[in-house]
N, C-alpha and C positions, 0 to 999 in steps of 0.2 A: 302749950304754954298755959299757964294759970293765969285767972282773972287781974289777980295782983300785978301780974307780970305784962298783961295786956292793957292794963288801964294807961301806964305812964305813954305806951306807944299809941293808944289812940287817941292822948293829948297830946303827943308830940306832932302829928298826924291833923290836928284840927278836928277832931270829933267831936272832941268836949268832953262833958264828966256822961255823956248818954249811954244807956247799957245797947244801946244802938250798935253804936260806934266800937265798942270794946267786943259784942259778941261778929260783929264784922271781920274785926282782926284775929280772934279766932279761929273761923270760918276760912279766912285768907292763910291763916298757918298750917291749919288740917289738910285745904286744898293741896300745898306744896308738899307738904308731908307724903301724901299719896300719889303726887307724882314722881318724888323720888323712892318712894316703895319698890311703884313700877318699875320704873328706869331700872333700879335694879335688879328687879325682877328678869326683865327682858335682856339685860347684858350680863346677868350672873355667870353665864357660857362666856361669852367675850372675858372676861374677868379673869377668868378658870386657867384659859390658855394662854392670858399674859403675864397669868402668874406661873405657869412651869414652863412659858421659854425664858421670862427673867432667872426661873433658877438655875435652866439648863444654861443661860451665859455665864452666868456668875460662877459655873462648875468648871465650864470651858475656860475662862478666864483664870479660878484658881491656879487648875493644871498648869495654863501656857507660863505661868506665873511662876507654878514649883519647876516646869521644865527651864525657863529663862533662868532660875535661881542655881540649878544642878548644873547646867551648862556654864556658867556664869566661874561655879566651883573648881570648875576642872581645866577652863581654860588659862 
C-alpha cells in the first residue's frame, strides 16, 4: 500500500496524523503480504493436484452428461 493509502487507515485506527502510526500500518500490510507468499509457496503442490482432479471431474462429468444425452436420444 502507499502512504496515501495508509494514512486514512491509521486514522481510522486511532494513530493520528503520526508517521508512527502510518509507517506501522505498512509494516502490518508487508507482514501479511509475506505470509501469504509463503502460504502459497508451501501449498503451490496442494493447488497443482486440486486443480487437475477438478478437471479430471468436470471431464468425467461432461462425458456421463454426453452419455445421458445419446442415451436419452435413442430411447
Amino acid at each position: 500500500m502507499k502512504r496515501e493509502e495508509l494514512l486514512p487507515l491509521a486514522l481510522k485506527h486511532s494513530f493520528g496524523h503520526c508517521e508512527v502510526g502510518t509507517r506501522l500500518m505498512g509494516l502490518v500490510a508487508e507482514i501479511e503480504q509475506i505470509a501469504i507468499d509463503k502460504a502459497h509457496h508451501l501449498y503451490a503442490a496442494d493447488i497443482a493436484t486440486l486443480e487437475q482432479e477438478n478437471r479430471q471431474l468436470r471431464a468425467r462429468i461432461e462425458r456421463l452428461t454426453d452419455c445421458a444425452g445419446a442415451n436419452h436420444a435413442t430411447s
